[in-house]
PALUMKE-708437 format. One record per residue (C-alpha): residue in three letters; x, y, z. Coordinates in steps of 0.5 Angstrom, whole numbers, plus 500, padded with zeros to 3 digits. Example, Ala and Ser with C-alpha at 12.3 -4.5 7.8 and 13.67 -1.06 7.14 Angstrom:
2
ALA525491516/SER527498514/
END
This chain:
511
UNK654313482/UNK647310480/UNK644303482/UNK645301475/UNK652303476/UNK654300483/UNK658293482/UNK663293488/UNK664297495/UNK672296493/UNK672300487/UNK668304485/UNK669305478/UNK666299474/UNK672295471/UNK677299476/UNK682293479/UNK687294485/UNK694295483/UNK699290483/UNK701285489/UNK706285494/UNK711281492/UNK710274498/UNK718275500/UNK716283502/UNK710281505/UNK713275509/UNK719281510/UNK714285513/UNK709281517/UNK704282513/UNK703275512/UNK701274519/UNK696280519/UNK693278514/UNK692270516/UNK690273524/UNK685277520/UNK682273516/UNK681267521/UNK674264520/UNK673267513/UNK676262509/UNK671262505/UNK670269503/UNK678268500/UNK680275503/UNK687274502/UNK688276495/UNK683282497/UNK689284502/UNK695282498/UNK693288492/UNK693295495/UNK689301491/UNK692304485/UNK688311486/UNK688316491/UNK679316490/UNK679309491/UNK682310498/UNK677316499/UNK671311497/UNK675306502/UNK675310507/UNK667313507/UNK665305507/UNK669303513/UNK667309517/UNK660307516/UNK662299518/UNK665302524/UNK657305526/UNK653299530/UNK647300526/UNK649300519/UNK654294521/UNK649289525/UNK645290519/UNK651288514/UNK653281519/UNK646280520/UNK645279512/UNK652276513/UNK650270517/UNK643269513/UNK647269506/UNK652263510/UNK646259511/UNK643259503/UNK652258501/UNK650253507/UNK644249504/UNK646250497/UNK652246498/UNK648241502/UNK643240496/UNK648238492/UNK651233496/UNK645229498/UNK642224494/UNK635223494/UNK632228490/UNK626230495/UNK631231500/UNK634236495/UNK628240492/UNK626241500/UNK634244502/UNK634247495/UNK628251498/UNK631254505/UNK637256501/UNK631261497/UNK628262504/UNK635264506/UNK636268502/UNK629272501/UNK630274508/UNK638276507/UNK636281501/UNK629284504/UNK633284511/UNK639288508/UNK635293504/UNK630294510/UNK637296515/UNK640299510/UNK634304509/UNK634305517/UNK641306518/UNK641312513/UNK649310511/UNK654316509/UNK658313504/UNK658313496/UNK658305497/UNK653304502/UNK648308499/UNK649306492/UNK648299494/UNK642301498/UNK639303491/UNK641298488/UNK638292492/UNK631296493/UNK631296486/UNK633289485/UNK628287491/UNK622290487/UNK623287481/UNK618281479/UNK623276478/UNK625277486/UNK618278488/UNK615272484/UNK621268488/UNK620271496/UNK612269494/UNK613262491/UNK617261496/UNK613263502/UNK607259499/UNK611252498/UNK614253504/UNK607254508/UNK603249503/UNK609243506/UNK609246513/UNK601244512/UNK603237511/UNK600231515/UNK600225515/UNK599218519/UNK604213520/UNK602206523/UNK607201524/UNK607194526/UNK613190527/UNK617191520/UNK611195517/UNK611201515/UNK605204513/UNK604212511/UNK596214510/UNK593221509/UNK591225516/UNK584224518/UNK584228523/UNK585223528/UNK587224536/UNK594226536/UNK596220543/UNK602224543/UNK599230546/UNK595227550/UNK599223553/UNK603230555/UNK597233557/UNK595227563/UNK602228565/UNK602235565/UNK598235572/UNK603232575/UNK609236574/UNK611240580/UNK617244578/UNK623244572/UNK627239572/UNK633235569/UNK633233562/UNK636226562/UNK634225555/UNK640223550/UNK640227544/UNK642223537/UNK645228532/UNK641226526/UNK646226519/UNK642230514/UNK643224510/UNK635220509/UNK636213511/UNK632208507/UNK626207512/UNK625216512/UNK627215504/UNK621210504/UNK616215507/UNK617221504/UNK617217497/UNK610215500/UNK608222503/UNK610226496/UNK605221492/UNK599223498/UNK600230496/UNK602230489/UNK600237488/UNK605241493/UNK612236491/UNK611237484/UNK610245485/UNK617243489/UNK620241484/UNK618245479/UNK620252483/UNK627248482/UNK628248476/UNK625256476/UNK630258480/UNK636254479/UNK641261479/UNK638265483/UNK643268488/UNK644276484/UNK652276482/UNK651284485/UNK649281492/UNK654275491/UNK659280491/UNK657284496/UNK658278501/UNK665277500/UNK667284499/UNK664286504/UNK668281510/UNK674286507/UNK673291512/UNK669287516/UNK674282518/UNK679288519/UNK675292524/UNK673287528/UNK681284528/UNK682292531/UNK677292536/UNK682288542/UNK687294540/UNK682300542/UNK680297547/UNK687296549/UNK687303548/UNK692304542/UNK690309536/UNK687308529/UNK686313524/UNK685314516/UNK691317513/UNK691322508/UNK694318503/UNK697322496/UNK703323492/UNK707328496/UNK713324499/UNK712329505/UNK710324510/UNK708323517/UNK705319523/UNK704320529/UNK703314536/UNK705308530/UNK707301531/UNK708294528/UNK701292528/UNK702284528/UNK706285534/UNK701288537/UNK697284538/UNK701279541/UNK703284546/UNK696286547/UNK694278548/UNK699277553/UNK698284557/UNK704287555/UNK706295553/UNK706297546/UNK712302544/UNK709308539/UNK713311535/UNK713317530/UNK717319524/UNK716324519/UNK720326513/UNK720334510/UNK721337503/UNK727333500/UNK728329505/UNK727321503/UNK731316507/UNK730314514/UNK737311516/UNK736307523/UNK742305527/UNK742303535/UNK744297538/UNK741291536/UNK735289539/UNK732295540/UNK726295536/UNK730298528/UNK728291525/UNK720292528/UNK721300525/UNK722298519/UNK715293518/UNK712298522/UNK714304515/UNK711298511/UNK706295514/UNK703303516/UNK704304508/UNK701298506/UNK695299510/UNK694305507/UNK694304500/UNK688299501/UNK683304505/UNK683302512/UNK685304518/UNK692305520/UNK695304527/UNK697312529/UNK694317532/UNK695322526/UNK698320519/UNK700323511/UNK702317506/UNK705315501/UNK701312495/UNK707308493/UNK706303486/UNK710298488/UNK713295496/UNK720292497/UNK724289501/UNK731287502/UNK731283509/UNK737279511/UNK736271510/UNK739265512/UNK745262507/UNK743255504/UNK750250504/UNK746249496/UNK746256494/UNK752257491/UNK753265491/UNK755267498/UNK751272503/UNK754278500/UNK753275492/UNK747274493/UNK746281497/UNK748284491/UNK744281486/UNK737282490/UNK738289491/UNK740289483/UNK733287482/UNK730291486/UNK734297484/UNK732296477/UNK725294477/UNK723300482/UNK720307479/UNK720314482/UNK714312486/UNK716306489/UNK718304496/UNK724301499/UNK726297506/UNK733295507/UNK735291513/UNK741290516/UNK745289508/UNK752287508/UNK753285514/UNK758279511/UNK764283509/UNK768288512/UNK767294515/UNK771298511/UNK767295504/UNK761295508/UNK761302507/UNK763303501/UNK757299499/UNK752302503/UNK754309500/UNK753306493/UNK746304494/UNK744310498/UNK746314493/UNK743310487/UNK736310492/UNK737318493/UNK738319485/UNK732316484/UNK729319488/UNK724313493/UNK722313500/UNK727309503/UNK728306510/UNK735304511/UNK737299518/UNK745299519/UNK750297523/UNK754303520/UNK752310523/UNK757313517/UNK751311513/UNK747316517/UNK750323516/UNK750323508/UNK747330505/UNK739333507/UNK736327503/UNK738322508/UNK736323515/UNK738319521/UNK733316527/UNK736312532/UNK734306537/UNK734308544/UNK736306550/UNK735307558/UNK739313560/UNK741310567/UNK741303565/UNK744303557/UNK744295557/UNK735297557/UNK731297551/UNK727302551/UNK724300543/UNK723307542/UNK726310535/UNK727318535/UNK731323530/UNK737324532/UNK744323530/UNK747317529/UNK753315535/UNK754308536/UNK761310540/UNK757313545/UNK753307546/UNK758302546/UNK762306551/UNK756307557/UNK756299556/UNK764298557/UNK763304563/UNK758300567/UNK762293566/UNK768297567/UNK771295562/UNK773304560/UNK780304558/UNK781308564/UNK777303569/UNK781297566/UNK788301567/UNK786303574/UNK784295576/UNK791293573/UNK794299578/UNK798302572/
END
């Protein structure tokens, strides 16, 4: 990639966009909506959440994704970037400020610190680049791109014009004489400073530090009429530096580089996920980048719910890994266990895992291989409104309709928990139906089920069950493992323990 071609760290084709969002319903489904509000927190600005709404449509996006991040996780390469960050807040900052205020000198000298700003954020930027040496195709097609920009003349005559206007202002001076309700302003003539000599002759007699009793006011940035009328004066004692002022205004109205601009924005993308992921590995929990392609042989390794996560992590609580693998045909994962034990938490986990990956981060797990999916869905249970007029199994029905015919060979789908309104009998008869429809044509599916007969359907089906404690079946243990589905069983270690058994019951009742 050459300097002239660089124009995103997202993308590194030019003209290449991401693929199409999640739908709102699959992200609140999954929890992604809590994810990516924690991660963005403080950056509303930037507007990231659509940049995490909208997953990559290639495997080479992902890789040139990776490469970034990698080079954002090393301390140099991103202390460069936060530093040039900060400084690129305060030109948006002063911009934003110029433009509210109402007096025009006010303006021009606001407008002056934000060009400042930003001479120092792309020299800065430049010269932590170059030291730092970044991996990434991204990063270092960046590099050359603003060493470029930093040496043309445009750039030049900016960082120069505004280092002599700001000096030139820096060497004003004047006098002020006030007596009663007049103000008068003359030019400095190299009278005695009483101030500093006043200072001086009490100098002598300061012993040791001491308290500052003194009240600081905070001053709006607003001139009022009496600052107004001096600065007015001040500008009319040196005509020579504010008419250069004014001018340098109109020579530089736009000059913040779009390239640049977009780099700031973009670059908070990973940012901002990194430093979310910082808490997690210091709590010990794995991340790693997955290899992400179009085989539906899949596997991760050590994962979990990572918007779970964190809450548990704040609150000193275990965080419950997971693995899950899918071999040759195989393509649903059906997830039965009592309820409570962690299926619904699985479930996120496969789409949040799947999710992430597409966008090129980091995922939680200590190894993975994914799936470049087209389009995510989920179907999750809802509550039933009294002015629906389709009841909880219609309305079941009809939302699995459309998900079955709006998604392709390359899709992903989540159910939880479906048909849960009918009877056990129709339940199954319908589950069968859509598990067969999702097989035929051929999706990756994870499948969460009270009805353990949905679990034993032919070799693209495979059966993964939440556990329990074996002492005690009425404890959770969270952990989902591959092993057939067997409800009874469970059902019957908690009628045991209470003795409620058949025989315990006959036996109490003495028959």
């Amino acid at each position: 990639m050459t300097a002239e071609g660089f124009g995103s760290v997202l993308f590194e084709r030019a003209g290449e966009g991401a693929g199409e969002a999640v739908g709102a319903a699959a992200f609140k489904d999954l929890n992604l909506d809590q994810l990516v509000a924690a991660v963005t927190a403080g950056r509303d600005d930037y507007d990231l959440a659509p940049l995490f709404a909208a997953p990559a449509r290639s495997v080479e996006t992902i890789a040139y994704r990776h490469e970034i991040a990698r080079d954002l996780e090393g301390k140099a390469v991103a202390d460069g970037v936060r530093l040039f960050a900060r400084r690129m807040v305060s030109v948006r900052t002063h911009l934003a400020q110029a433009g509210k205020l109402h007096h025009v000198l006010q303006q021009e000298r606001w407008f002056l610190s934000a060009a400042e700003n930003y001479c120092a954020a792309v020299t800065g930027l430049v010269a932590a680049l170059a030291t730092a040496q970044p991996r990434s195709r991204g990063l270092r097609a960046l590099l050359d791109y603003v060493t470029a920009y930093a040496g043309t003349a445009m750039f030049q005559d900016l960082v120069a014009e505004t280092t002599d206007i700001t000096a030139r202002l820096a060497g004003v001076h004047y006098r002020l004489h006030i007596k009663g309700n007049t103000v008068n302003v003359s030019r400095y003539d190299g009278e005695a400073d009483y101030s500093e000599e006043i200072e001086q002759t009490f100098a002598r007699f300061q012993q040791d530090a001491v308290k500052d009793y003194r009240i600081v006011f905070e001053s709006p940035p607003e001139l009022n009429h009496v600052e107004a009328g001096i600065l007015e004066r001040v500008a009319k004692l040196h005509p020579e530096v504010f008419t250069e002022l004014q001018r340098f205004r109109g020579r530089y109205q736009d000059f913040v580089d779009p390239t640049i601009a977009r780099f700031d924005r973009e670059v908070q993308f990973y940012l901002a996920y990194l430093e979310y992921l910082e808490p997690l590995k210091a709590a010990g929990l794995g991340f790693c980048y997955p290899v992400v392609g179009k085989a539906k042989s899949i596997h991760a390794t050590a994962t979990f719910d990572l918007a779970l996560a964190a809450a548990l992590v704040a609150d000193g609580t275990a965080v419950v890994r997971n693995d899950f693998h899918l071999t040759g045909s195989e393509r649903v994962l059906v997830v039965t266990g009592p309820n409570q034990g962690g299926k619904t938490t699985f479930a996120r986990t496969f789409g949040q895992l799947h999710h992430l990956a597409a966008l090129g981060l980091p995922v939680p797990g200590d190894d993975a291989r994914l799936f470049l999916f087209d389009r995510l869905f989920t179907h999750f249970g809802r509550e039933e409104y009294l002015a629906d007029l389709r009841g909880k199994l219609q309305d079941d029905l009809v939302r699995i309709r459309d998900i079955l015919a709006a998604a392709t060979g390359d899709s992903i789908v989540i159910m939880n928990e479906i048909f849960n309104s009918t009877t056990l009998r129709d339940a199954v008869v319908l589950g069968r139906r859509v598990l067969t429809d999702i097989v035929d044509r051929d999706l990756l599916c994870v499948f969460v089920t009270f009805l353990d007969e949905l679990a034993t359907e032919d070799e693209t089906v495979v059966s993964l069950v939440s556990t329990v404690d074996p002492a005690d079946p009425t404890t959770r243990t969270y952990r989902v493992v591959r092993q057939p589905a067997n409800g009874l069983a469970h059902a019957a270690a908690i009628a045991a323990k209470y003795g409620l058994t058949y025989a315990q019951l006959k036996g109490r009742l003495g028959r």
